[in-house]
C-alpha positions, 0 to 999 in steps of 0.5 A: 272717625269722630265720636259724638262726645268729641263733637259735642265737645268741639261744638261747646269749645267753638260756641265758647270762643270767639271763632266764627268757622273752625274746619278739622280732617283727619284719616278721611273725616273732615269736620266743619263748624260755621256760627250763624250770628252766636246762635247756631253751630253746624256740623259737616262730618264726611268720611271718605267710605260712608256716605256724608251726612249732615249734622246740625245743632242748636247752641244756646247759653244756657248749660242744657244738653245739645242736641244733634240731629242728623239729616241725609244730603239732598240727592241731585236732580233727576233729568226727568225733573228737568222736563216736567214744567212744559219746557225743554231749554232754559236760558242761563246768565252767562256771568255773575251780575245783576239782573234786570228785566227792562232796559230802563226802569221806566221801560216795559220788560224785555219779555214775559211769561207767554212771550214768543222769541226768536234765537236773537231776541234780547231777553233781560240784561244782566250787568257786571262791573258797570257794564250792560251785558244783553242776554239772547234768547238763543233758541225759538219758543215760548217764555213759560217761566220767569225765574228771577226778579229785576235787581235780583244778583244771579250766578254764572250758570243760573238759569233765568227763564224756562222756553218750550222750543218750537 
């Protein structure tokens, strides 16, 4: 395991240069350091039989001491969680595109927070390389929540709308 001098010192090193990314593992620790912009360094330290931590330092020009300051990860959401907002199904983009809401700009949008679907109601279009793909609702309910906003990119995987179903 690395000590804090020997990272501080990594740090100066990368900050010094003029490497935008540095990773370094050895015996079950790996660190990584990415530059935001010349203005922040930030540094990953996880060995493999502690818990990993997250370390974050400021770099300026100037010769102060740099600061290191250590947070927990952030813990995985409970399925509790997951209900808590009055809906139990959530429609999610089947693929890595663009999100539109309405088949048109000039078009009123699909649906709405409020809105009644059926299983085959066309809720957003999400378009991938040049191709308009409709999104079905795929479950009877009720929009509760509308998760993105038209033109917004979205992810495989992420949920667009929140449904109560009936």
């Amino acid at each position: 395991m690395l000590k804090v001098q020997e990272i501080r010192e990594l740090i100066k090193l990368i900050d010094q240069s003029s490497i935008d990314e540095f990773s370094y593992e050895s015996n079950g620790t790996k660190v990584s350091m990415k530059k935001e912009k010349g203005e922040r360094v930030q540094a990953v330290q996880s060995p493999a039989n502690i818990a990993p931590a997250a370390s974050e330092v400021v770099s300026q020009p100037s010769t102060e001491p740099v600061e290191v300051e250590s947070t927990p990860e952030p813990q995985a959401a409970k399925p509790a969680e997951k209900n808590a907002g009055g809906h139990d199904h959530e429609i999610v983009s089947p693929m890595v595109g663009t999100f539109y809401s309405s088949p048109t700009p000039e078009s009123d949008v699909y649906v709405q927070k409020g809105d009644k679907v059926s299983s085959d109601t066309v809720v957003c279009i999400v378009e991938a390389m040049k191709l308009f793909n409709e999104i079905e609702a795929e479950v009877k309910g009720e929009i509760t929540e509308v998760l993105v906003e038209d033109g917004e990119l979205v992810e495989y995987g992420q949920p667009l709308f929140r449904v109560k179903t009936e």
